[in-house]
Structures are given as structure tokens and as C-alpha cells.
N, C-alpha and C positions, 0 to 999 in steps of 0.2 A: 177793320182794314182788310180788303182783299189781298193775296198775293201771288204772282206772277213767276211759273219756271219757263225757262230757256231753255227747249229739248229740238232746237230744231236743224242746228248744223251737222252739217258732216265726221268732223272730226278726224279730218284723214291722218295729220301725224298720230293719231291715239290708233287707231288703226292699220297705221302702219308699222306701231313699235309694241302695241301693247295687245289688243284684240279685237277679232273682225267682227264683232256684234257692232250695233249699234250702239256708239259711247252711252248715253243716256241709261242704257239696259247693261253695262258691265254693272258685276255684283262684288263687290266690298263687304266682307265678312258676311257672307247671303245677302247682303240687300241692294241691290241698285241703287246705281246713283243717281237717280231722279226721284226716285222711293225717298233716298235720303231728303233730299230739297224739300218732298211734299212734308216728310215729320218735320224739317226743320221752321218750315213755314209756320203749321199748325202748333207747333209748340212756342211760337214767336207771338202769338193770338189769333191768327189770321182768319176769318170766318169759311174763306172761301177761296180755291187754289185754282189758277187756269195755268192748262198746262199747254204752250206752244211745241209743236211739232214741225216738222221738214222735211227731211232727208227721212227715208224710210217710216213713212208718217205712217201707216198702217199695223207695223209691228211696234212699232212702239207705243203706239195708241192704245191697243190690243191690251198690251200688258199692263199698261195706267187703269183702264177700263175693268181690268179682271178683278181688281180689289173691291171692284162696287162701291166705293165711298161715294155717297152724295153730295158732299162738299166738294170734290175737283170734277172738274169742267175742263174737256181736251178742244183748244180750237189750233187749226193747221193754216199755217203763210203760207199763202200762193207763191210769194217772192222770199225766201229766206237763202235763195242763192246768194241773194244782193247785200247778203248781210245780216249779222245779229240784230241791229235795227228795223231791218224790213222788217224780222219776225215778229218783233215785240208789236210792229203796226195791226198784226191780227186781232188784237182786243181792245183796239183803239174802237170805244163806241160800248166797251163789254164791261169794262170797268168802271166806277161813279170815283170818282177824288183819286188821292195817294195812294199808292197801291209798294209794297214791299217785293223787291224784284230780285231776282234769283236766277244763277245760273245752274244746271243741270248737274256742269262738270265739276263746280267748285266743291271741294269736300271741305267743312271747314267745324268748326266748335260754334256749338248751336247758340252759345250766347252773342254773337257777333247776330244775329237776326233778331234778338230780345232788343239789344242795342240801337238797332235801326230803326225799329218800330218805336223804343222810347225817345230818340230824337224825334222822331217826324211830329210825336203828340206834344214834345217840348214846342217846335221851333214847327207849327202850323202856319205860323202868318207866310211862312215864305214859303210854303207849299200851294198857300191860296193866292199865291202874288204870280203865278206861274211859274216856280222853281223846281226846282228837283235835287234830291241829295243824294251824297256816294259817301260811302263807308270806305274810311283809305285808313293805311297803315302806313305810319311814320318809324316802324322798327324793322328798317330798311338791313339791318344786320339779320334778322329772322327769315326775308322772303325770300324764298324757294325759287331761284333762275330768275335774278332781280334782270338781265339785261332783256328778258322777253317779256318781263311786267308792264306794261303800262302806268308812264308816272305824270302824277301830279305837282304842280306847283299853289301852295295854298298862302291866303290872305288872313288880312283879321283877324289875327290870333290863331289860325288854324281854320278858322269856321265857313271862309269861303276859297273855293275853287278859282285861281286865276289864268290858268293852265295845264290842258290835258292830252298825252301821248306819248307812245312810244319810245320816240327820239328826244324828250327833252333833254337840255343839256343843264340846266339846272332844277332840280324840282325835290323837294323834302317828303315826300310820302308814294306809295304806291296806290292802286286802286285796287279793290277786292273783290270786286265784281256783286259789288251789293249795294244797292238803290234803293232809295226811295222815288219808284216813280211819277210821276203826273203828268195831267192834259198838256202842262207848256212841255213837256219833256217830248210828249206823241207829235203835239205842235210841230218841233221842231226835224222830229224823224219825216213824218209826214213830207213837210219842205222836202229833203231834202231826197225823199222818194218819188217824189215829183218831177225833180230834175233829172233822177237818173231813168226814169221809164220815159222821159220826153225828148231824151241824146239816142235813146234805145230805139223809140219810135224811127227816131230820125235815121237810124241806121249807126250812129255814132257808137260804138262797140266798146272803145277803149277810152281811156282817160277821165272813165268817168269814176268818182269819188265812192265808196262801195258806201251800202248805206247803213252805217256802223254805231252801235252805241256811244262811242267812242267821240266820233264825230258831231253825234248829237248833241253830247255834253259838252263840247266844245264851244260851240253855238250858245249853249246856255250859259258858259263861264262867260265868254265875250260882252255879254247883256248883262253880268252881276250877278246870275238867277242860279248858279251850281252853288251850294251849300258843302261844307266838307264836315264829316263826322269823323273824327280821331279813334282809332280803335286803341283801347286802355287795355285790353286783355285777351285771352283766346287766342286762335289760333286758325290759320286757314290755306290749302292750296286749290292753285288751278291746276285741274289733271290733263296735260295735254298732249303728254308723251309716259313711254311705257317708266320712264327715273322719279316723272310726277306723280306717278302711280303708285311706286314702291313710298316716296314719299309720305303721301299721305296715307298707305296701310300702318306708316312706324308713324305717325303723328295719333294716329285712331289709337294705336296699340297704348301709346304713351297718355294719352287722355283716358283710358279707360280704367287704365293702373290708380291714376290719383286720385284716388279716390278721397284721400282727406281723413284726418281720425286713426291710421293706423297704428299699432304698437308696433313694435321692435320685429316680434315676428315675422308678424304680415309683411311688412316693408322690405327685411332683408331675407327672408324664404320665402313664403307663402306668395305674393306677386310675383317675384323670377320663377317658380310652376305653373301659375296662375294664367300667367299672361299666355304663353303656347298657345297652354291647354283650351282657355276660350278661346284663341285665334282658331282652334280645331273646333272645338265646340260651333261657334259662329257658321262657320264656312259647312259644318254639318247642317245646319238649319236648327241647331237648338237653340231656343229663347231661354232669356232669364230664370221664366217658372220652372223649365227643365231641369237648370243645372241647382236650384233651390233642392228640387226633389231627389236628384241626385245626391246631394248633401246630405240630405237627411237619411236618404236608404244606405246610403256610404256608415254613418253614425250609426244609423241600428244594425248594420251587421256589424261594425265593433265592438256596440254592446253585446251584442249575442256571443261576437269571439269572446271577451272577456268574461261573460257569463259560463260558458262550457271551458273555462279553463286551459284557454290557450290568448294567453294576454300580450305574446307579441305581433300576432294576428291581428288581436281590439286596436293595439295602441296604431300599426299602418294606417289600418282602416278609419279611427277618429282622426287620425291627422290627414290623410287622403281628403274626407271629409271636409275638413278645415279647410284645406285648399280651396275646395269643391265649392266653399260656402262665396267666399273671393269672385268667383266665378260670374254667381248671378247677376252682380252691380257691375261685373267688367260689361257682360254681353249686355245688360241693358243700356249702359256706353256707347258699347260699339254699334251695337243696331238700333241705336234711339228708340228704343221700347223701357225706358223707365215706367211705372205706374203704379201709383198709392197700393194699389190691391196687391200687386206681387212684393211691395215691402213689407204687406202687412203679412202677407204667407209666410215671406220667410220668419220676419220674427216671432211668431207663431209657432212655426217649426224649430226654429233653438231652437224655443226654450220645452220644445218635449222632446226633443234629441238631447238636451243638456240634462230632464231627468230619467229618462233611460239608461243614459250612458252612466251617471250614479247608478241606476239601479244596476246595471252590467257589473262595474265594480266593484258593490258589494256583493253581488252574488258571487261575483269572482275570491273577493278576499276571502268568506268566508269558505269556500270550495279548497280553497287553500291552507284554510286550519286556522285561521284570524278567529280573536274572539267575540261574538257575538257581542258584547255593549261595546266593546270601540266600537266595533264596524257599525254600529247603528249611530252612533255618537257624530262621526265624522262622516257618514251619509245623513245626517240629518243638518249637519253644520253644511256642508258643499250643496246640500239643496236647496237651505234658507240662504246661501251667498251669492248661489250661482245667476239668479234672476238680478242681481241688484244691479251690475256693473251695467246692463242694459236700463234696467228701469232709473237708475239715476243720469244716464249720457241723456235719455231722451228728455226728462225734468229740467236737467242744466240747459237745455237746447229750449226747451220752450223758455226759460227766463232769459236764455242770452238773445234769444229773437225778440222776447219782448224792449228788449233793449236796443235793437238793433242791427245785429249780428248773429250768426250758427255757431254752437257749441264745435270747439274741436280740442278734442282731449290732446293732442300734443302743444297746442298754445297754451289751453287754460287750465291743463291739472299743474299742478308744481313739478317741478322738473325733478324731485324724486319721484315723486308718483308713474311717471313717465315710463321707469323701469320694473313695475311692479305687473309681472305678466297677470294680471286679472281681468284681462278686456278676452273673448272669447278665444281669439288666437295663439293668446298666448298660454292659458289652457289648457288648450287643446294638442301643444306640444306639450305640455306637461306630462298628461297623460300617454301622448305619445311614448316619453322618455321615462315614463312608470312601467310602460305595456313589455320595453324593450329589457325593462331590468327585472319582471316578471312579479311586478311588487304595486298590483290595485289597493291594496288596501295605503301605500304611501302615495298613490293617483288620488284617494280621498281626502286625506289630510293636507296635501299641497292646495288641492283644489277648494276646500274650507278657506283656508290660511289666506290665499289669492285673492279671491273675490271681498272676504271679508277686509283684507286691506285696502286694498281698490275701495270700497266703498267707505270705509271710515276714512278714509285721508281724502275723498271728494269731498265728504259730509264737512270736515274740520277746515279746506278751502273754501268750500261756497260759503259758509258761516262767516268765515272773517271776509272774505271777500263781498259778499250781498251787505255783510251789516255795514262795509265802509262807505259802501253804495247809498243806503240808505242815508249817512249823515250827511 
């Protein structure tokens, strides 16, 4: 499936309360907001992205263009005066079937476009009957400035559109500004771009009908042919004033955080740091891989502190670190830059950060007057422990997928387990809270004791838990 961004209007209230670039080209945590649309598209499956222009069609072309990607393709409406519709008439003839449609300005949670696309390859017959479908949100307590929403009144269960507009006076869902487009959908803009360039011709200035998505799907509800898709989750705004804007920076902010899987730490310290610091990170232009390596250089200078014998140094610096490590999954969040490669760097990176930092330790303890076979004892226990807590989260994950579902240690370990800091965060305050009481060689033995618990209490749930599976 092709898909379609809206980069072609004006934007004046965004303009006039928020910034005088072209809306399309303002940047959210470094990325523009049509940048954003193009990942959200291609991460939706899309093969191939066209991007509509208008209003300052040359700068903003420019800067679609500068990325080189060969998958988007910029075409520019002559008439995008006339409306969001005129615009979308530009690739009328450029696109083959249903096409996934997008607007520029809407910031929203990338699953709400997975969504869209897995409806249209459910519910194809009424795409091939000449329908078209809209992604509406019925959690009318959630949308951001509901009276300048555009709302829907939906049929059958939800699944068809019976009426679309602004002024409805009764209607159960909002619109989100996400389509599935098709030919009856152009069809129908077409029509009605017809009428207005033929009052136009005529000298007829005013009272003509602007030639609006809005309108189009109107048309198509009328005939039976607007399909409604129910959004179950995610999250989305339209940015269309400078309060939309703030909005969606604390929605990006707060989807970046949840990351899923946290311990105690993470959740009530490590994220309230975290979060800022990527929002500076971001708006710096660092990506994911940056703040990974950051983590890590962060890590080996507190191994080196704790090696040269100044262990409330190490212990900052590993728990700086830790924060640091948070980092990388916020900004690949925020900037929609997730990718298999940078997951596999960072955990990579632990787990030689996690044995350096033992090695810091014991070179620490023993600088300190520790006796040589503890300190090897308990550097050899915190090194066989430390890798496990990761390598069994990712095991449970592959068996919980094969079943259906993603491992997530605050559902599925047992709710003591829950409080047992052996997941890396928590850790890594341990040793923090070793570094500050100047005692690495009790940063080892916590850090044995941790992980090995962590791991024996996974080991004794998946056991009785897989084997009940089994009968």
C-alpha cells in the first residue's frame, strides 16, 4: 500500500501563535513534522510515500528532497487554496488502489497507522466497492479541543460512518485525521472540485463549498461507502495552534517514558531524569546510538573512578550512566528512529559496561585493603549473575511471543520478585549507593546476591508456570 502526507496548507493559526516556518517544517524534538508522518507511514508498511505540497511549495519540498530517500515522491496542488481536498486531487492518477492517508500536522502514536493499514487488508471488499475509511476516536474524554474536532456519527456497530462535521449536534467519536484513501474517495473530491472551479470560472467568488476532505467523506457517508475504524489505543493530536503544540510535545514526552518492563527504579527516578534530559538530548539532534554510547562512556569512567580509589566518583558516574542508558529507547520514541541494530548495540554494550564496572570494583576493593579471595569470590559470583537478568527477560520473551504476547517483567514475574532490584536499574543504584558509602567491595556482593535472585525466582516462575501450560 502506498501512502499519502498532507504538507500543503497554510497553517495560519499555527503561525500565528506558534512559528513562522512553514507548519510541515516546525521540528518536534529535531524532527519535523512531516519527517514525522514519512516514518510513521513507512513504519505502517507503506512501500512508497507521496508527499503533497502548497503553500511554500519550494521550501518545503527542498527539505523532503534533502533526505534522498527513494521511496517519497513530492507532487505540488495547483489548487490547495481550495482546500485540503483539492490537495489530496494531486495524485489522483499517481496512486494504484487504497492508499493510507496522513496529515502533515497530526502528531500522533505510530500504532494508530499499523491500525489503519490492518483494517483496510481486513475490510478490502469495501475499499473495492468504492469506499474509503477514517480512523475515529470514540474516547471523546481524551481529544485535545473536542469543540474544533470534527465529529462523527457512526452506524453498525461502529463500522460505518453515517455522519461527518464539525457542528454535529449529535455524534459518538471524533475524526483523527487518518484515512484510508481510494479512487471513490478522489471520485468524489474531484465532483466536487469541479463545481468550485466552474462558480470560479463563472466569476461566482463566494458561497462556494471549499473543496475539503471533510466534505468529501460526507458524500461518501451519504451513499453508505465511509467505513469507521474504532481506535482501541494510542494516542493522537492535531497541531493547529501554538497550546496544540505544547500538547503534543507532553504526549511525545509521555509515550517515550513508557517504555514497559521497568523496575522500581527506573519508574520512580531514572524516567523523572530521563525524560528532560532526552527532551535536551532530542532537540540537540542526538539519536538513540548517541545517548547508548554515552551510557557506556558514562559506565567506564565510573569504573576507572572506582578503580583509582575514589568510589563516590564511580558510584555518580554508574548511576548517571543508568539514567543515560533510559535515554536511548526515550529518543528512539521520540524521533521514531527505533532499529534492531541499535538494540542490539546497546545490549552489547551492558553487558561490557556491566563487566568492567566489576572489574572497577574489584580493583577498587582490593585498593582498599579487601582480601583477595573474597574479592575474587564475589567478582566472580556478580559476573556469572549479571548477564542472566537480561538473558533470561529476552528467553521469557521469546516463549511469551510464541504464545501470543511480549514478556513484561512487571505482569509476569511474581509480585515479590518485582521488588528484587536485579533488573540493570536497579543495580546500578546499588552500586551507586555502595560508591556514596565508599564500600565496592559491598557494591559486589549486593550485585552477586541481586541478579542471582532475579534469576532463580524467574527460573522457579517459568517452571511452574510453562509446566501448567503444558498440561
Amino acid at each position: 500500500m502506498d501512502a499519502v502526507v498532507l504538507a500543503a496548507g497554510a497553517g495560519t493559526r499555527f503561525r500565528r501563535t506558534a512559528a513562522s516556518c512553514p507548519k510541515p517544517l516546525h521540528r518536534l524534538f529535531g524532527i519535523s513534522l512531516v519527517e514525522r508522518a514519512l516514518r510513521i507511514a513507512r513504519q505502517a508498511g507503506c512501500r512508497r510515500v507521496w508527499v503533497v505540497t502548497g503553500w511554500q511549495a519550494e521550501e518545503v519540498e527542498r527539505a523532503i528532497r534533502a533526505s534522498g530517500r527513494p521511496w517519497v515522491e513530492v507532487v505540488r496542488a495547483d489548487h490547495w487554496a481550495w482546500g485540503n481536498g483539492a490537495s489530496l486531487l494531486a495524485v489522483r492518477g499517481r496512486v494504484d488502489g487504497p492508499f493510507l492517508l496522513l496529515m502533515a500536522d497530526h502528531v500522533m502514536d505510530p500504532q494508530l497507522a499499523r491500525q489503519a493499514v490492518a483494517a483496510a487488508e481486513a475490510r478490502r471488499d469495501e475499499l473495492a466497492a468504492g469506499g474509503a475509511m477514517l480512523l475515529v476516536d470514540p474516547r471523546l474524554e481524551q481529544v485535545f479541543d473536542l469543540p474544533e474536532a470534527t465529529k462523527v456519527r457512526t452506524s453498525a456497530g461502529g463500522t460505518r460512518i453515517e455522519a461527518i462535521g464539525k457542528d454535529l449536534d449529535a455524534f459518538d467519536a471524533v475524526d483523527t485525521g487518518v484515512f484510508i484513501g481510494s479512487p471513490g474517495l478522489l471520485d468524489e473530491l474531484a465532483a466536487l472540485a469541479d463545481a468550485a472551479a466552474a462558480q470560479a470560472a463563472a466569476g461566482e467568488g463566494t458561497g462556494v463549498e471549499p473543496v475539503t476532505l471533510t466534505a468529501g467523506a460526507r458524500r461518501l457517508a451519504e451513499k453508505g461507502r465511509l467505513g469507521a475504524v474504532r481506535v482501541t489505543d494510542g494516542w493522537w493530536v492535531d497541531v493547529d495552534d501554538a497550546a496544540a503544540l505544547d500538547h503534543a510535545r507532553q504526549r511525545l514526552l509521555a509515550h517515550a517514558a513508557a517504555s514497559g518492563g521497568d523496575g522500581p527504579i527506573a519508574r520512580w527516578l531514572n524516567r523523572r531524569l530521563s525524560r528532560p534530559l532526552s527532551a535536551l538530548l532530542a532537540q540537540a539532534g542526538v539519536g538513540p546510538n548517541g545517548a547508548t554510547l554515552m551510557a557506556f562512556a558514562s559506565v567506564l569512567a565510573g569504573a576507572a573512578a572506582f578503580a583509582a580509589g575514589a568510589p563516590v566518583l564511580g558510584g555518580i558516574l554508574c548511576q548517571l550512566g543508568s539514567v543515560l542508558d533510559g535515554c536511548d529507547g526515550e529518543l528512539a520514541r521520540l524521533r521514531l528512529e527505533a532499529q534492531p541494530r541499535g538494540a542490539f548495540l546497546d545490549t552489547v554494550l551492558d553487558r561490557y559496561a556491566d563487566a568492567v564496572v566489576v572489574a572497577g570494583l574489584a580493583a577498587g576493593a582490593l585498593g582498599a585493603g579487601a582480601a583477595w579471595p573474597t574479592t575474587a569470590a564475589a567478582a566472580l559470583a556478580a559476573m556469572a549473575g549479571l548477564p542472566l537478568s537480561a538473558l533470561m527477560k529476552d528467553r521469557l520473551q521469546l516463549l511469551r511471543e510464541a504464545a501470543g504476547r511480549r514478556f513484561d517483567p512487571l505482569r509476569d514475574d511474581p509480585p515479590w520478585l518485582r521488588w528484587v532490584p536485579g533488573n540493570r536499574d536497579g543495580r546500578y543504584f546499588l552500586v551507586f549507593l555502595a560508591g556514596l558509602a565508599g564500600a565496592p567491595l559491598a557494591a559486589l556482593v549486593l550485585l552477586a546476591t541481586v541478579s542471582h535472585a532475579l534469576a532463580l525466582g524467574r527460573l522457579i516462575h517459568a517452571w511452574r508456570h510453562l509446566g501448567g501450560e503444558d498440561r
